[in-house]
C-alpha positions as CSV (number, residue, x, y, z in Angstrom):
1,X,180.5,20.7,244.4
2,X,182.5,18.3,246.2
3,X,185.6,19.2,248.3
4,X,188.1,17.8,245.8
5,X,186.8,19.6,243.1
6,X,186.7,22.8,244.9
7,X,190.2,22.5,245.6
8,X,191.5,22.1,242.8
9,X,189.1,24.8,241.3
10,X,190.7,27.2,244.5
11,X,194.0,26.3,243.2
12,X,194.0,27.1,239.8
13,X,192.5,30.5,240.8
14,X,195.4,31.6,242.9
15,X,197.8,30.2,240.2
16,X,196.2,32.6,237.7
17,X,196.2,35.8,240.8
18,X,200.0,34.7,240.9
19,X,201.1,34.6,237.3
20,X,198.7,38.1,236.3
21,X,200.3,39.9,239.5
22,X,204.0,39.9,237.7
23,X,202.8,41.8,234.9
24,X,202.2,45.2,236.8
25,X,206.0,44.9,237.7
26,X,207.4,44.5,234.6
27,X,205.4,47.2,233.1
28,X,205.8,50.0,235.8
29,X,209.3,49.1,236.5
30,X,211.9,48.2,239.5
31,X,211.3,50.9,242.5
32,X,213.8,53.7,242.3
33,X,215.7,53.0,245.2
34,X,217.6,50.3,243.1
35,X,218.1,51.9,240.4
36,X,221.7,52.1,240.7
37,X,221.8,48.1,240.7
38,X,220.0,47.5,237.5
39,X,220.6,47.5,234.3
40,X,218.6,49.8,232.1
41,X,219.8,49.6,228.9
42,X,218.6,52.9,227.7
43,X,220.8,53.4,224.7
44,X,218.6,50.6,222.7
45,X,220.7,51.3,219.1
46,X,223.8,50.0,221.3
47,X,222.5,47.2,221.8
48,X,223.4,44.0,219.5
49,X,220.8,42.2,217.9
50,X,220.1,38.1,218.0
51,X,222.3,37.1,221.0
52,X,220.7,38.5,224.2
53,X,223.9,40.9,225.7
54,X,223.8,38.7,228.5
55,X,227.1,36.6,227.9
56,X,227.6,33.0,229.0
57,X,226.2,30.4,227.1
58,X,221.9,30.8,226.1
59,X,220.0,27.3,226.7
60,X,219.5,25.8,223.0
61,X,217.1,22.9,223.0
62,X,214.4,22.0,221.1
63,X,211.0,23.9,221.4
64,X,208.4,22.5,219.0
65,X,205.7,21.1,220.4
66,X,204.5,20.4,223.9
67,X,206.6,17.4,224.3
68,X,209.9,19.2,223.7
69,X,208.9,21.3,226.7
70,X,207.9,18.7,228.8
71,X,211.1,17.5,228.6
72,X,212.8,20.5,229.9
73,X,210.0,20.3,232.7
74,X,210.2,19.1,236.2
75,X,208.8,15.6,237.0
76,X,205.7,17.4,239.4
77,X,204.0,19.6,236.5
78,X,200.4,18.7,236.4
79,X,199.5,21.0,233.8
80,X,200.7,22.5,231.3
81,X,200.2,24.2,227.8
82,X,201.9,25.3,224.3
83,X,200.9,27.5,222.1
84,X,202.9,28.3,218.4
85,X,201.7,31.5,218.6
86,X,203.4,32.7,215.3
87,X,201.9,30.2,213.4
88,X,198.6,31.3,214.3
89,X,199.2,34.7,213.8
90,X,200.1,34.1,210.6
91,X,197.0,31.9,209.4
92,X,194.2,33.7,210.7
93,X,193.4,37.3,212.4
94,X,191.1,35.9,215.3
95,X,193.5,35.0,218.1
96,X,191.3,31.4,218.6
97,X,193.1,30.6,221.6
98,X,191.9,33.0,223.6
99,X,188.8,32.9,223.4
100,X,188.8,29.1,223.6
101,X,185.8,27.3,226.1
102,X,187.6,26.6,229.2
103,X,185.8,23.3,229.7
104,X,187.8,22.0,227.2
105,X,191.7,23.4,227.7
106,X,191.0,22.6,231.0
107,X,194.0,24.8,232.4
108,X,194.3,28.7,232.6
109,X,195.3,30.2,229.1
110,X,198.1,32.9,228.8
111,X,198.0,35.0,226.1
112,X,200.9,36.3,223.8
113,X,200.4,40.0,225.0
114,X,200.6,39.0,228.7
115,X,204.3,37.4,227.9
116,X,205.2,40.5,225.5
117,X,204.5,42.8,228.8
118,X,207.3,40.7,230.8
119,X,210.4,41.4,228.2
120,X,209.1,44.9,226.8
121,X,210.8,47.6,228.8
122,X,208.6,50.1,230.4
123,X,210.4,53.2,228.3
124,X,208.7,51.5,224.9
125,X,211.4,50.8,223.1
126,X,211.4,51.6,219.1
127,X,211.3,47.7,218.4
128,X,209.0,46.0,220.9
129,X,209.8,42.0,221.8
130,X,207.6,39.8,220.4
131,X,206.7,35.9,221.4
132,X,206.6,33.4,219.1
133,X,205.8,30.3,221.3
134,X,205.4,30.2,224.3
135,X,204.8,27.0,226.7
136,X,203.3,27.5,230.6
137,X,203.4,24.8,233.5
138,X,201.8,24.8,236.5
139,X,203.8,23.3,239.7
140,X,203.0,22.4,243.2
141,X,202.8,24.9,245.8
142,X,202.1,27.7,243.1
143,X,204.8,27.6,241.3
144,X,205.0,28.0,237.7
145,X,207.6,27.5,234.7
146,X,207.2,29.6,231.5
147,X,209.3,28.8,228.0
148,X,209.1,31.3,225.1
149,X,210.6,32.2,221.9
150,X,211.0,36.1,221.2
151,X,212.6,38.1,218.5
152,X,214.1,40.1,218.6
153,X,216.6,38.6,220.8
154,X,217.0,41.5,223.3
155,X,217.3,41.7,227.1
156,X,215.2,45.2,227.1
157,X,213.8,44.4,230.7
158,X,215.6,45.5,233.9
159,X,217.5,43.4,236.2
160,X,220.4,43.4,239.0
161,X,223.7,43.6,237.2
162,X,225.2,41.5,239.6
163,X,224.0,38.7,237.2
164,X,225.5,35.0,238.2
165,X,226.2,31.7,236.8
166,X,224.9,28.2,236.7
167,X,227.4,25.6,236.3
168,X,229.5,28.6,235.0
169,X,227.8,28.4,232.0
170,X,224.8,29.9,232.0
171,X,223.7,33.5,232.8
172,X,221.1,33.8,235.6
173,X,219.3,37.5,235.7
174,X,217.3,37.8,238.9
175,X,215.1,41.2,239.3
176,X,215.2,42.8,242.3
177,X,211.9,40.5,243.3
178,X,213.4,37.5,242.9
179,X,211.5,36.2,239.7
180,X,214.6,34.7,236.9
181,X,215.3,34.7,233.6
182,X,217.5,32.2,231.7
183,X,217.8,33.9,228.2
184,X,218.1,31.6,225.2
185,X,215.8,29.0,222.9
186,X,213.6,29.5,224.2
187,X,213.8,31.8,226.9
188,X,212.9,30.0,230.8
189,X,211.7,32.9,233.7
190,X,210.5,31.3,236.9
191,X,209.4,32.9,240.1
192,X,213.0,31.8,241.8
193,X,216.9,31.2,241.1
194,X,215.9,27.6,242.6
195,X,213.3,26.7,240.2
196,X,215.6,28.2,237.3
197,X,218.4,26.0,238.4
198,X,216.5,23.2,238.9
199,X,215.6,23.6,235.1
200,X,218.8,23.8,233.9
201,X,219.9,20.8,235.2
202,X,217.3,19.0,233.7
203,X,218.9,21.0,229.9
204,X,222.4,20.6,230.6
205,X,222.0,16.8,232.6
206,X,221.8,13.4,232.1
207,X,218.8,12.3,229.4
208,X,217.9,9.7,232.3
209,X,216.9,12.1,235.1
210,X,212.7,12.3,235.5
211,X,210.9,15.2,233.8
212,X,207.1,16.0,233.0
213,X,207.7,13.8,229.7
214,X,207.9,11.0,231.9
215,X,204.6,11.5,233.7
216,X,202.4,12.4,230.4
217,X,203.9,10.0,227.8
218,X,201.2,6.9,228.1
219,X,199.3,10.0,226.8
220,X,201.9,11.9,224.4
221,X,202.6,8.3,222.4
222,X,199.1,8.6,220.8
223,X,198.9,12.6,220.1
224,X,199.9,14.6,217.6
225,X,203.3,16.6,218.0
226,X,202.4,19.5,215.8
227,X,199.2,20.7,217.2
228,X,199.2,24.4,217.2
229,X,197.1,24.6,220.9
230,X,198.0,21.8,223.4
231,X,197.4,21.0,226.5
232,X,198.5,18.3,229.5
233,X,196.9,18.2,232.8
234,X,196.3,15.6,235.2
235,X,193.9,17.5,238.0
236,X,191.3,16.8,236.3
237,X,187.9,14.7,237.1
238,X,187.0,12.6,234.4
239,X,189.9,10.8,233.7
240,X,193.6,10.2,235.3
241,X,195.5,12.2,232.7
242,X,194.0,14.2,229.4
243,X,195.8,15.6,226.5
244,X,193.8,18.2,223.9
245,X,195.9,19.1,220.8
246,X,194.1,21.5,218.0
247,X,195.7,22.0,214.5
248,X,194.7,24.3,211.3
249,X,193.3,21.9,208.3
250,X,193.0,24.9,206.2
251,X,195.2,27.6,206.4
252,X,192.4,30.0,208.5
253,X,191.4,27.5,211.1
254,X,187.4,27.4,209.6
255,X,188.4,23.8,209.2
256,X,190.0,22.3,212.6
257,X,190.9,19.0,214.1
258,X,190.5,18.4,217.8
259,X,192.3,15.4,219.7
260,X,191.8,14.4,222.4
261,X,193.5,11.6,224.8
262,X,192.0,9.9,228.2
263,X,194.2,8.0,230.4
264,X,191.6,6.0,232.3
265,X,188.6,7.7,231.8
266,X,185.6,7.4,234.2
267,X,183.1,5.1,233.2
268,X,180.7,8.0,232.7
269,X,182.8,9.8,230.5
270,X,183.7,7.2,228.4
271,X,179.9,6.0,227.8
272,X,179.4,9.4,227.2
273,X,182.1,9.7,225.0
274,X,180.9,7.0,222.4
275,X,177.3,8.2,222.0
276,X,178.9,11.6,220.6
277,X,180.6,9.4,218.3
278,X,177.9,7.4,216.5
279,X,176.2,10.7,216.2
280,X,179.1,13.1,215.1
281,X,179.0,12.9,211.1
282,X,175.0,13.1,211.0
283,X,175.9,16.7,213.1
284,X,178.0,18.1,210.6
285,X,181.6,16.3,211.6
286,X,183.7,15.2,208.4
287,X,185.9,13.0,210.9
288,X,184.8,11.0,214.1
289,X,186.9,8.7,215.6
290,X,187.4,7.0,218.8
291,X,189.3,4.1,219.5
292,X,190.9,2.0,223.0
293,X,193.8,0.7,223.5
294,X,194.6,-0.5,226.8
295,X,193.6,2.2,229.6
296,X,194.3,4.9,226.6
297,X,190.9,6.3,225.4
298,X,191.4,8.6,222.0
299,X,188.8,10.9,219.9
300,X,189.8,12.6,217.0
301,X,187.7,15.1,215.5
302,X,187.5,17.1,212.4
303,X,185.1,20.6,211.3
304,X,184.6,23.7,211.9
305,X,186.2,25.5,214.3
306,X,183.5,26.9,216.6
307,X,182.3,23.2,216.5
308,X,185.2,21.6,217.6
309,X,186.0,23.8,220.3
310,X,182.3,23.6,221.5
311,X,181.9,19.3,221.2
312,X,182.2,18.3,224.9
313,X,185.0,16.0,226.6
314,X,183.2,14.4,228.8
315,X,179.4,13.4,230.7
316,X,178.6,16.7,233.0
């Protein structure tokens, strides 16, 4: 293995030690010493339904594919993912994204129960938060920005009701370990107020300030916006950017069509790349496509699932 590769593999490891650490927090609670200085919210039938309790006004922007949250994304992400987790739910009982071959997501996977654990209170209340979509980037220096949409809309988690504003608009809950919500559609938590902040101004700013959009588009003007499972990432070997976007054919995802997009793939890769394709309807593919347009190498495939997900990206 060489030292680049290493490092990055090193890297994505303690992302993944960061983002699983939170969840113990969450679930056991804030220590008792301050409990006096957050909000518990025990009386859950007080609690109105579909606007948060939070006050000020809830971030509203659109969040339907992995472009719209690339968009609300700082200019450094260099990988990220979106998943429409209640479309899949409702199409098929196998949770495919979970269980999908790493070599081809190419970033760490989070799965709906590990965002449920952050805005489910630790008492278990009656109606438990459930996500809906939810959207994970990974940033420099590991840091981390994750976008979901939960119904209901309830604040049931704790957090110091010393709340403040951004812009004196926005409500900015910070628990007691510094990690930040910004309630709304969809929902933005962040490991700091500074991140969060940072975020907004992307929302609430001018349309010409940089964002992750900017760095992936050569990419996102050839994919499909709809994909139920997508993915962005540019640390990565065998090309300078990659896109993967997977979508239901069928209603129960037996039939499935993989995209994939190379921004300046190696050599290897893309040799590699077109001998799967002059091979992939004699091995059971109903579509096989590649085309090149410029640095932009694209191959769409269509079949069954476990196929798909199992046809390599690249020469290893």
């Amino acid at each position: 293995m060489d030292q680049k590769t290493g490092a990055k593999i090193v890297a994505g490891f303690l992302a993944l030690i960061m983002l699983l650490s939170i969840f113990p927090y969450f679930l056991n609670g804030d220590s008792s010493d301050s409990q006096q200085q957050n909000n518990q919210f025990d009386d859950y039938d007080n609690i109105q339904n579909d606007n948060f309790n939070v006050g000020g006004q809830l971030i509203d922007h659109d969040f339907n594919s992995i472009v719209d949250a690339l968009q609300m994304s700082p200019s450094d992400v260099y990988s990220a993912q979106y998943i429409d987790v209640e479309y899949i739910n409702s199409t098929t009982n196998k949770l495919w994204f979970e269980v999908l071959n790493p070599n081809i997501t190419t970033v760490n996977k989070i799965s709906k129960n590990e965002v449920d654990s952050i805005y489910n209170s630790p008492t278990s209340p009656q109606e438990k938060i459930s996500t809906r979509q939810v959207y994970y980037a990974e940033l420099p220096n590991n840091n981390f920005l994750l976008l979901s949409t939960i119904t209901p809309k309830r604040v049931f988690f704790k957090y110091n009701t010393a709340i403040t504003s951004y812009d004196g608009r926005h409500q900015v809950l910070i628990k007691e370990n510094g990690f930040t919500n910004v309630m709304g559609e969809p929902t933005l938590f962040t490991p700091s107020r500074e991140l969060a902040e940072s975020i907004l101004s992307i929302i609430t700013g001018p349309a010409t300030q940089p964002t992750a959009y900017d760095a992936f588009s050569p990419l996102l003007n050839f994919s499909d916006d709809y994909s139920e499972f997508q993915v962005v990432s540019s640390q990565i070997d065998f090309a300078d950017k990659y896109y993967l976007g997977i979508s239901n054919q069928d209603g129960n995802f037996t039939r499935t069509t993989r995209t994939t997009i190379y921004q300046n793939p190696t050599s290897e890769t893309s040799s590699y790349l077109k001998q799967l394709a002059k091979t992939g309807l004699s091995r059971g593919f109903s579509t096989y496509n590649l085309t090149n347009e410029g640095d932009i190498l694209k191959v769409v495939i269509t079949g069954q699932f476990q196929d798909v997900i199992d046809e390599d990206i690249q020469n290893r």
